[in-house]
Backbone as ProteinMPNN parsed JSONL, in Angstrom:
{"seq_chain_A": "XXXXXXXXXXXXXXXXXXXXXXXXXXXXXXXXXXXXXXXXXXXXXXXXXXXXXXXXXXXXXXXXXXXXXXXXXXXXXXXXXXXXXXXXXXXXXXXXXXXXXXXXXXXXXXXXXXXXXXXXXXXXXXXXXXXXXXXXXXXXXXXXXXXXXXX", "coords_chain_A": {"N_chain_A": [[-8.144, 57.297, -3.282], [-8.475, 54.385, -4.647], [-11.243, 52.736, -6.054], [-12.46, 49.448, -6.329], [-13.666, 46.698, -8.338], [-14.838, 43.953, -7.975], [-15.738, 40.845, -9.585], [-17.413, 38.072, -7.852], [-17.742, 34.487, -7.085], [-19.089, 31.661, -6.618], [-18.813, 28.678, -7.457], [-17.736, 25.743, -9.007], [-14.265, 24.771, -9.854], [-12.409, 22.876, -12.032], [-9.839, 23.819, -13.704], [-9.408, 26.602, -12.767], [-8.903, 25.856, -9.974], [-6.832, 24.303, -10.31], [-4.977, 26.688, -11.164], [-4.542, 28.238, -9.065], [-4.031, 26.847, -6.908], [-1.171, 26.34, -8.362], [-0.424, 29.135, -8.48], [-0.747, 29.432, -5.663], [1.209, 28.093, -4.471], [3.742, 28.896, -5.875], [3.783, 31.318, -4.731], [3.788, 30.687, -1.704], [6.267, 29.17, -2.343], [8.186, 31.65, -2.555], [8.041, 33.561, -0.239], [9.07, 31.799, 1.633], [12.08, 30.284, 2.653], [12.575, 27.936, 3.278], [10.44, 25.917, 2.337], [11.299, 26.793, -0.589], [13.96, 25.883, -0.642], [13.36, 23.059, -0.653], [11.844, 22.467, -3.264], [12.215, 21.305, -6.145], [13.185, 18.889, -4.943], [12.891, 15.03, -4.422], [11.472, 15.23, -2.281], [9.774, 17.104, -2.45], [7.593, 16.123, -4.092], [4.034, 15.056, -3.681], [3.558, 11.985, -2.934], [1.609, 9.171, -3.184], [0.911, 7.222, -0.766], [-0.636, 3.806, -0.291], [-2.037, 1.179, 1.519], [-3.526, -2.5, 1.842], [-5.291, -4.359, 2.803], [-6.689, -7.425, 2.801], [-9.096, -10.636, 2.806], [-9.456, -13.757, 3.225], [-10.714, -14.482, 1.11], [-10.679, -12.745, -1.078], [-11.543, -10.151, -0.73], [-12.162, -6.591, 0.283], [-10.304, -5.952, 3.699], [-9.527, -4.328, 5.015], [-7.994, -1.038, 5.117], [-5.325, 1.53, 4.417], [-5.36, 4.685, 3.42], [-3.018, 7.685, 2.459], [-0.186, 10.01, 1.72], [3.071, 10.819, 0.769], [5.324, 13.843, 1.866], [7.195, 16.176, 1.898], [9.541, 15.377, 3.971], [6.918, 14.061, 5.385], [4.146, 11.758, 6.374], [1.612, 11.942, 5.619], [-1.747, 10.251, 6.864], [-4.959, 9.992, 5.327], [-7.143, 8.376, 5.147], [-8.057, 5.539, 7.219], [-8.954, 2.494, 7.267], [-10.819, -0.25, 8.458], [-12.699, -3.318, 8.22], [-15.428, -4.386, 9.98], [-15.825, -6.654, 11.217], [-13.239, -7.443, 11.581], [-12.151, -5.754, 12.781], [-10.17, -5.629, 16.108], [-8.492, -7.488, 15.573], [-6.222, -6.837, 15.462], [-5.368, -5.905, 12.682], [-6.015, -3.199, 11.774], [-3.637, -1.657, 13.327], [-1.204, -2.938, 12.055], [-1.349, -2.077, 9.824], [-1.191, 0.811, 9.714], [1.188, 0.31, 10.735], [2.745, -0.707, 8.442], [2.838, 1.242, 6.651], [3.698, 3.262, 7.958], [6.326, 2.181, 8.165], [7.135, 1.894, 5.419], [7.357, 4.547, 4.648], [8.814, 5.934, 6.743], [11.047, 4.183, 6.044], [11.8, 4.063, 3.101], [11.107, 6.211, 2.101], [12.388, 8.353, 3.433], [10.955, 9.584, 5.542], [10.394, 11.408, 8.664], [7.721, 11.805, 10.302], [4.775, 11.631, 10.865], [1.394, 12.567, 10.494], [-2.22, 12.879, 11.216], [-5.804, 13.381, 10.963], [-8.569, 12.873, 13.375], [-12.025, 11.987, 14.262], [-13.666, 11.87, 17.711], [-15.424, 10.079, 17.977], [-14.234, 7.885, 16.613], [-11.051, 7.042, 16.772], [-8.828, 8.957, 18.889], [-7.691, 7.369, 20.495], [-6.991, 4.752, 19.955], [-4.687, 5.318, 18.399], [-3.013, 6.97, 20.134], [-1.902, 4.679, 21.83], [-0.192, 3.848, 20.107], [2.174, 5.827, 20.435], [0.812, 8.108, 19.235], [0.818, 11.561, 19.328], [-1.15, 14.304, 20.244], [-1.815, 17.053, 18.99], [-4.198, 19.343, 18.312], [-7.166, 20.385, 19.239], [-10.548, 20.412, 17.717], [-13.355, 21.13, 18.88], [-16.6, 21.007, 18.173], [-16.378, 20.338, 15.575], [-17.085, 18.643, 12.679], [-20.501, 20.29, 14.169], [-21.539, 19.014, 17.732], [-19.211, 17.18, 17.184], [-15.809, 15.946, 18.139], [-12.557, 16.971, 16.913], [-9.215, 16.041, 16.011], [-5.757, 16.785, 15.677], [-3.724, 14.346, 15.248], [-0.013, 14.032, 15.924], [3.121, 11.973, 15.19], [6.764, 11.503, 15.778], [9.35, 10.29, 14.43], [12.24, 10.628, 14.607]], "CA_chain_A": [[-8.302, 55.881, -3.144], [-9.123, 53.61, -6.07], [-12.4, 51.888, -6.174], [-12.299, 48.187, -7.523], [-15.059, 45.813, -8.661], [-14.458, 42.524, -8.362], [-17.177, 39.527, -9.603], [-17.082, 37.151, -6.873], [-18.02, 33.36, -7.757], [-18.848, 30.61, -5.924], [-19.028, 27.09, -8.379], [-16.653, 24.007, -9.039], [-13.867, 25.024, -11.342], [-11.141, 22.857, -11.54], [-9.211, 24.661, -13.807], [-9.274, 27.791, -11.595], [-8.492, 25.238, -9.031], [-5.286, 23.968, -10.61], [-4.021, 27.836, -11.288], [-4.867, 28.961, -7.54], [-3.176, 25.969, -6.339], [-0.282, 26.381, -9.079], [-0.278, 30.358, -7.989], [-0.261, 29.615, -4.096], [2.763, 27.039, -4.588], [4.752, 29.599, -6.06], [3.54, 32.51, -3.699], [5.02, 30.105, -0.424], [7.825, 29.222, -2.405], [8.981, 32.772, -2.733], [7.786, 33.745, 0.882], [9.64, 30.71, 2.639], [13.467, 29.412, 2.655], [12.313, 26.449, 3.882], [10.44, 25.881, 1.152], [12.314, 27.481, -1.563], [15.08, 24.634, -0.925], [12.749, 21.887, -1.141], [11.511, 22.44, -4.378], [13.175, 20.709, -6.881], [13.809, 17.524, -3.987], [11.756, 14.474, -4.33], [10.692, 15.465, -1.181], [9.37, 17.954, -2.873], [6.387, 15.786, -4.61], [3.483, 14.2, -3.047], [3.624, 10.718, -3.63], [0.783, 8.114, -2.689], [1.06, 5.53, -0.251], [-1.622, 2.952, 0.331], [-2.23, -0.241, 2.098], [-4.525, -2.623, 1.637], [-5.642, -5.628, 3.363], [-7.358, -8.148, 1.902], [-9.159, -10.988, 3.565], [-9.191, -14.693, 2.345], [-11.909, -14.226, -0.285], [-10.396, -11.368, -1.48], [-12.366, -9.152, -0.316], [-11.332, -5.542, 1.163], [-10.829, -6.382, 4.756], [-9.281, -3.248, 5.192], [-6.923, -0.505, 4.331], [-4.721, 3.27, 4.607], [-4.825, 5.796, 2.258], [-2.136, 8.353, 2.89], [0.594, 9.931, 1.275], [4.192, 11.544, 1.645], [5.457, 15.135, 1.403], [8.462, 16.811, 2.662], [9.507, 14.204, 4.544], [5.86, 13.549, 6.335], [3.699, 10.981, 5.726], [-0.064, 11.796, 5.81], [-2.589, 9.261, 6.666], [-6.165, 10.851, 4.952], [-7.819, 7.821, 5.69], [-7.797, 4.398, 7.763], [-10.017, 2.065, 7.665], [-11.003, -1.736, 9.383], [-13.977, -3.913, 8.437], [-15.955, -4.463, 11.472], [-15.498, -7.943, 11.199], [-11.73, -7.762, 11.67], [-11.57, -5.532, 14.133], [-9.829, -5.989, 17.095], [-7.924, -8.541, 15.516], [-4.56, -5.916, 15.072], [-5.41, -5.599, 11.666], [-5.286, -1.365, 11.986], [-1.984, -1.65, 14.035], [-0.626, -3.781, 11.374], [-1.932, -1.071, 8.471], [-0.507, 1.335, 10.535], [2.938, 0.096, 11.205], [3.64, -0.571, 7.268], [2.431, 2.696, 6.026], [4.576, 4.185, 8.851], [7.743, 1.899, 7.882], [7.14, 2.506, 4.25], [7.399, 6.517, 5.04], [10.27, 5.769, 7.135], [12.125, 3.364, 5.426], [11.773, 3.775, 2.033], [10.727, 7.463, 1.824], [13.095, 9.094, 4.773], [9.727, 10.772, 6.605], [10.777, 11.453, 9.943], [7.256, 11.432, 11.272], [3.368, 11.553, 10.33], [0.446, 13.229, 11.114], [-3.628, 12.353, 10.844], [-6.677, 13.394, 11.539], [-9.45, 11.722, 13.736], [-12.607, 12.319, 15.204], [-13.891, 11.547, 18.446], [-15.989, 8.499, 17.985], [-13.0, 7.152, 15.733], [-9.71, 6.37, 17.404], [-8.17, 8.852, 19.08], [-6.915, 6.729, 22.016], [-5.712, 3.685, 19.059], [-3.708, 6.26, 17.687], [-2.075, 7.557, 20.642], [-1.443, 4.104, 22.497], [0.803, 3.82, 19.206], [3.105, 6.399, 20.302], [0.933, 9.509, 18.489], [0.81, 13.004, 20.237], [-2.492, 15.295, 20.274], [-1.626, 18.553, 18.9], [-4.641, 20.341, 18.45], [-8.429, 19.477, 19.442], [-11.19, 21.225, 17.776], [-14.998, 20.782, 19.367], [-17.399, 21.318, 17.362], [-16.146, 20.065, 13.972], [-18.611, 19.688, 12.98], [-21.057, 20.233, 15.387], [-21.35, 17.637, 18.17], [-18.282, 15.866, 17.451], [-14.458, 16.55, 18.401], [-11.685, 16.742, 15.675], [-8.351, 15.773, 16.723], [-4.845, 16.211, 15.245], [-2.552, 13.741, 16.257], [1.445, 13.642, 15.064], [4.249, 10.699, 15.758], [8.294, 12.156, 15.198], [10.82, 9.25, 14.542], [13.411, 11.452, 14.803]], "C_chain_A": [[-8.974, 55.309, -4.387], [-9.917, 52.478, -5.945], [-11.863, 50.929, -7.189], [-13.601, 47.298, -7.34], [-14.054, 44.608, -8.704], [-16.103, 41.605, -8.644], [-17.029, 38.629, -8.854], [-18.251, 35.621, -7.282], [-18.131, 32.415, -6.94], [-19.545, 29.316, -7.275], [-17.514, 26.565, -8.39], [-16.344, 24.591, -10.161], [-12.294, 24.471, -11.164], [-9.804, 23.498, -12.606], [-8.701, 26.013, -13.224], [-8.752, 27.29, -10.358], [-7.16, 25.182, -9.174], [-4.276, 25.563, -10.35], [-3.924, 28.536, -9.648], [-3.566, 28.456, -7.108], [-1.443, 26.192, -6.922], [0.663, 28.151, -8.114], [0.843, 30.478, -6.082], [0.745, 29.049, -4.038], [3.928, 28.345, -4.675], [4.789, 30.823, -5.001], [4.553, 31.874, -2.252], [6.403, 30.294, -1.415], [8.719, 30.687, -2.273], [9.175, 33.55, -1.496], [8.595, 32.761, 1.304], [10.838, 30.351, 2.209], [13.477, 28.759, 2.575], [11.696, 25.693, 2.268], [10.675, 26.027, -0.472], [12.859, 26.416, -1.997], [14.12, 23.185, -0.959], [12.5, 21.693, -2.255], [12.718, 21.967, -5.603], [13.663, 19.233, -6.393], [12.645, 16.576, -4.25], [11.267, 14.716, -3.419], [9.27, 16.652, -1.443], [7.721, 17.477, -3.599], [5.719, 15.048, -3.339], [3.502, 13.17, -3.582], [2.354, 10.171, -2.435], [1.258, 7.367, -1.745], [-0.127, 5.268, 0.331], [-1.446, 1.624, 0.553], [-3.241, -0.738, 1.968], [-4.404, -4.379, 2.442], [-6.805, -6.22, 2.488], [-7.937, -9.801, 2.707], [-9.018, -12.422, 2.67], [-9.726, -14.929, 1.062], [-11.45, -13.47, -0.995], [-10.516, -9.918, -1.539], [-11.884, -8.558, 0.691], [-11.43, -5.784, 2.987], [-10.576, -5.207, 5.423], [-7.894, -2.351, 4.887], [-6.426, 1.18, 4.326], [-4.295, 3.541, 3.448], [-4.209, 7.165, 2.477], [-1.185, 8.861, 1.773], [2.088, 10.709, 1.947], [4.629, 12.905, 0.798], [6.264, 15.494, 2.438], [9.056, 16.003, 3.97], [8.292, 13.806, 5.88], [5.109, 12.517, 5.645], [2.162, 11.848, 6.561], [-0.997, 10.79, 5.883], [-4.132, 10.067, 6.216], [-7.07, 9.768, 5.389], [-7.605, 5.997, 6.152], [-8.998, 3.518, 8.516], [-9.964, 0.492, 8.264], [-12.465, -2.261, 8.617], [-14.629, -3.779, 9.73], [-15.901, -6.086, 11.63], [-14.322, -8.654, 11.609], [-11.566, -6.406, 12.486], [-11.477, -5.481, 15.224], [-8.449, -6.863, 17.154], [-6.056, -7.842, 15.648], [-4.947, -5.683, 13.799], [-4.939, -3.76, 11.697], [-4.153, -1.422, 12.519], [-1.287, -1.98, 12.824], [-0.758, -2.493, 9.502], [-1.037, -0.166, 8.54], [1.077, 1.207, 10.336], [3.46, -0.188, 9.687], [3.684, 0.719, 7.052], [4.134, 3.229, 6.756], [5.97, 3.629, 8.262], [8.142, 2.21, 6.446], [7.788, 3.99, 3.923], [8.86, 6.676, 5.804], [11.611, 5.405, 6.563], [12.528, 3.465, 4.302], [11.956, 5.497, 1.076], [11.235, 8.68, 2.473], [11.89, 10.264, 5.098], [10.676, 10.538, 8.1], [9.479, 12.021, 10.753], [5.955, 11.728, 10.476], [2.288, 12.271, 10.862], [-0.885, 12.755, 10.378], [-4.62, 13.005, 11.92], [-8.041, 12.015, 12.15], [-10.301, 12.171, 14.458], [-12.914, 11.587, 16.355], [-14.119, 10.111, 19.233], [-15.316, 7.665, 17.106], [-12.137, 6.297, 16.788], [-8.739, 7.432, 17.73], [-7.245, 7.852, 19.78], [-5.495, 5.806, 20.978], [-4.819, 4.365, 18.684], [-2.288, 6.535, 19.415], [-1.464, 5.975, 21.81], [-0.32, 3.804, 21.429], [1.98, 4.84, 19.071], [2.417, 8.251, 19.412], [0.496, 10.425, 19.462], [-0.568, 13.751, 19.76], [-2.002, 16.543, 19.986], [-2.27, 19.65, 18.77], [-5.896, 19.731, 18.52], [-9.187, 20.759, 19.155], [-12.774, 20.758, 18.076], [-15.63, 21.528, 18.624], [-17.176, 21.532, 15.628], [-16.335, 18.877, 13.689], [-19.138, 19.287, 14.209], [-21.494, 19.065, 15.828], [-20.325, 16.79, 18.098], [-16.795, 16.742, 17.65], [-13.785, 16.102, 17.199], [-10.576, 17.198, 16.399], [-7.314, 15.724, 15.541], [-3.829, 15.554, 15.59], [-0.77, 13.521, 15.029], [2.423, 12.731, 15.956], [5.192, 11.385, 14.954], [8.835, 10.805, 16.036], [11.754, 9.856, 14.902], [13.596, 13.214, 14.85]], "O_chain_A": [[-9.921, 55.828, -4.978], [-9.44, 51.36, -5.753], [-11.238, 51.106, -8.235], [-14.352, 47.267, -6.365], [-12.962, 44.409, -9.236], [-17.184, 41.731, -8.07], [-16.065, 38.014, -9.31], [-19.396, 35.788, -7.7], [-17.075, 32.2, -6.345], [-20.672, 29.33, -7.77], [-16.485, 26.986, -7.861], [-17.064, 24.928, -11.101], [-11.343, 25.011, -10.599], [-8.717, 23.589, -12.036], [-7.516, 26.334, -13.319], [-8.171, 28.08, -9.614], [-6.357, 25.78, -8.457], [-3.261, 25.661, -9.661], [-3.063, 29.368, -9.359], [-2.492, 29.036, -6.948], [-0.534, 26.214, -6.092], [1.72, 28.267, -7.494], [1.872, 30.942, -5.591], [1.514, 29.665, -3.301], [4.735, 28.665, -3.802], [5.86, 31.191, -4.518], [5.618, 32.342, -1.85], [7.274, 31.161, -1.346], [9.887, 30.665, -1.886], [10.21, 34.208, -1.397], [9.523, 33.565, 1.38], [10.736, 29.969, 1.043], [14.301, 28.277, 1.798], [12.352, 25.134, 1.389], [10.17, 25.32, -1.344], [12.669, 25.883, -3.09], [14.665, 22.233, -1.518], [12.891, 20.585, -2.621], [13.874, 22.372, -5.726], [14.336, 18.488, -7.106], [11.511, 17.049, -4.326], [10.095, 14.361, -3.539], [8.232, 16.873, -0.82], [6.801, 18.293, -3.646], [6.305, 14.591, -2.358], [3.468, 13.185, -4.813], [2.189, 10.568, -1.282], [2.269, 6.745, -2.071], [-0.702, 5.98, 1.155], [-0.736, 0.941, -0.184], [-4.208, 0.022, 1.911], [-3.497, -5.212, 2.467], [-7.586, -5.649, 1.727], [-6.984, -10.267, 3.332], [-8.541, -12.345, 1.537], [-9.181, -15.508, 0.122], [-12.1, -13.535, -2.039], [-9.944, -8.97, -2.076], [-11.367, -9.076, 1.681], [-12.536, -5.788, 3.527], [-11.284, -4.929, 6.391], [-6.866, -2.89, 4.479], [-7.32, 2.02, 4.219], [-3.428, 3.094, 2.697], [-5.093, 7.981, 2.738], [-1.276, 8.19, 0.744], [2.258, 11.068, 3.113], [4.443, 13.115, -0.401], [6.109, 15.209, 3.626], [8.688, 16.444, 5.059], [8.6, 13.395, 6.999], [5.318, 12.319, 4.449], [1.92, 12.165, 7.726], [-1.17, 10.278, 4.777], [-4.402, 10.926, 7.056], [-7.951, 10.202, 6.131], [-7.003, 5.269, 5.364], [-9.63, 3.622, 9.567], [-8.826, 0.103, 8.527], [-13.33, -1.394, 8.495], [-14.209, -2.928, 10.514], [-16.034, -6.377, 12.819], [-14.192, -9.844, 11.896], [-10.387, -6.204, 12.776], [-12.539, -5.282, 15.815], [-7.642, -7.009, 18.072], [-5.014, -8.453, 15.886], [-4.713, -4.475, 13.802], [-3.808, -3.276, 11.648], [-3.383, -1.007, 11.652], [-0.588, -1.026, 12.484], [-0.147, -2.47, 8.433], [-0.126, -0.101, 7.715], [1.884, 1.993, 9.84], [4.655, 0.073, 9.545], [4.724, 1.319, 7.322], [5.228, 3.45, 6.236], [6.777, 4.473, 7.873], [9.243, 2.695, 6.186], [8.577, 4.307, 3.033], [9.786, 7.411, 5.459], [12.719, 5.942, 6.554], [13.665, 3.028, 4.122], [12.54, 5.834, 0.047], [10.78, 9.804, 2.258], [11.958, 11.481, 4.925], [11.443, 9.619, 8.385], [9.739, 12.659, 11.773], [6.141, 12.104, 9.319], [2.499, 12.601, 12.029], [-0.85, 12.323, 9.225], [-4.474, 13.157, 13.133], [-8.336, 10.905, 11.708], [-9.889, 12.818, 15.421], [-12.478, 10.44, 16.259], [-13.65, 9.448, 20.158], [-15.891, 6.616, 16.819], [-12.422, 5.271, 17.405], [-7.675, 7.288, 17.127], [-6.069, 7.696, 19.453], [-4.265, 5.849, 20.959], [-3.785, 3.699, 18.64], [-1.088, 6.278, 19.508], [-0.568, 6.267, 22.601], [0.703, 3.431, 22.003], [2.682, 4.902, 18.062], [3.126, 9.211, 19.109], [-0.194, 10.04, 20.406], [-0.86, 13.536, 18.583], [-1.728, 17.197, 20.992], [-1.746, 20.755, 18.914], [-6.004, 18.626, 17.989], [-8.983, 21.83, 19.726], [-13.266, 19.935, 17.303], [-15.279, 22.684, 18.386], [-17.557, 22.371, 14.813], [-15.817, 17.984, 14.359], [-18.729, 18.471, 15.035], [-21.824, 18.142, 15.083], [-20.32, 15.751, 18.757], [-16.675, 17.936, 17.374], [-14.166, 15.149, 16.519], [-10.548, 18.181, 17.14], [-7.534, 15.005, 14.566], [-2.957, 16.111, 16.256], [-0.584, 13.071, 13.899], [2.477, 12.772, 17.186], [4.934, 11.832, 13.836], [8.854, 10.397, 17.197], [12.211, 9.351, 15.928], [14.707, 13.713, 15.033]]}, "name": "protein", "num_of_chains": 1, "seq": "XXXXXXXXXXXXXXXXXXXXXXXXXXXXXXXXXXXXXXXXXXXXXXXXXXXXXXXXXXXXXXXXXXXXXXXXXXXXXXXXXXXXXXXXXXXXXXXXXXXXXXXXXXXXXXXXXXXXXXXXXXXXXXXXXXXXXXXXXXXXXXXXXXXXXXX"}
C-alpha cells in the first residue's frame, strides 16, 4: 500500500476556486449524458436575471435576484420593503422573473430556497411544491426547498 501526504488548507483562494470549479465541470461532464449534451447549448451558461422595483422616489422598493441554467430558473434572492408589503409587489416580482425564464429563456420550471420565518406558504399559494425540508439549518430555523414545473 502506498502512503501519501497530502497538505490540507483551509483559506480563501479564488484561483483554486476557479480551477476546482473548472475541474468539477469537466469531471460531471464526462460522468453524465445529460450533461455532456448540454454543453455547448446556451442552456448551457448561467445567465442573470434580476428584477427590480422601484418606488416613486426612486428608491429600491424591492427586487429578485436569480438566474437561469439548463432550462431552470433560480431565484437566490427575493426581496420586499416592508413598506410595500402586502401590496402584491413580491407576486408581481415573482411572476416576471418566472415569465422572463419561461418566455424568453425556455425554463420549464424554477426552484428557491426559503426559510421558515420567510415565505414558505407565499411561495406555495403561487403554485410552488416543497421538495425537501431541512430543520435545523441553521439551528432553530427550518430550510425549505420549494420547485414550480411549467411543463
Amino acid at each position: 500500500m502506498v502512503s501519501r501526504m497530502f497538505r490540507i488548507e483551509t483559506e480563501v483562494d479564488k484561483e483554486r476556486r476557479d480551477l476546482l470549479r473548472t475541474r468539477l465541470r469537466e469531471t460531471n461532464t464526462a460522468a453524465s449524458p445529460v450533461l455532456r449534451a448540454l454543453r455547448g447549448t446556451p442552456a448551457a451558461r448561467e445567465v442573470p436575471l434580476h428584477v427590480w422595483a422601484l418606488d416613486g422616489t426612486g428608491a429600491l422598493a424591492g427586487g429578485l435576484v436569480g438566474h437561469t441554467w439548463a432550462t431552470w430558473l433560480h431565484v437566490a434572492h427575493l426581496w420586499v420593503d416592508e413598506r410595500h408589503r402586502g401590496s402584491g409587489l413580491g407576486s408581481r416580482l415573482l411572476a416576471r422573473a418566472e415569465r422572463v425564464a419561461r418566455d424568453q429563456r425556455d425554463c420549464s420550471a424554477v426552484r428557491l430556497e426559503t426559510w421558515d420565518f420567510q415565505a414558505p406558504r407565499f411561495y406555495q399559494r403561487r403554485g410552488y411544491e416543497v421538495v425537501c425540508v431541512i430543520p435545523g439549518y441553521p439551528p432553530g430555523i427550518t430550510e425549505y426547498t420549494l420547485v414550480k414545473r411549467w411543463r
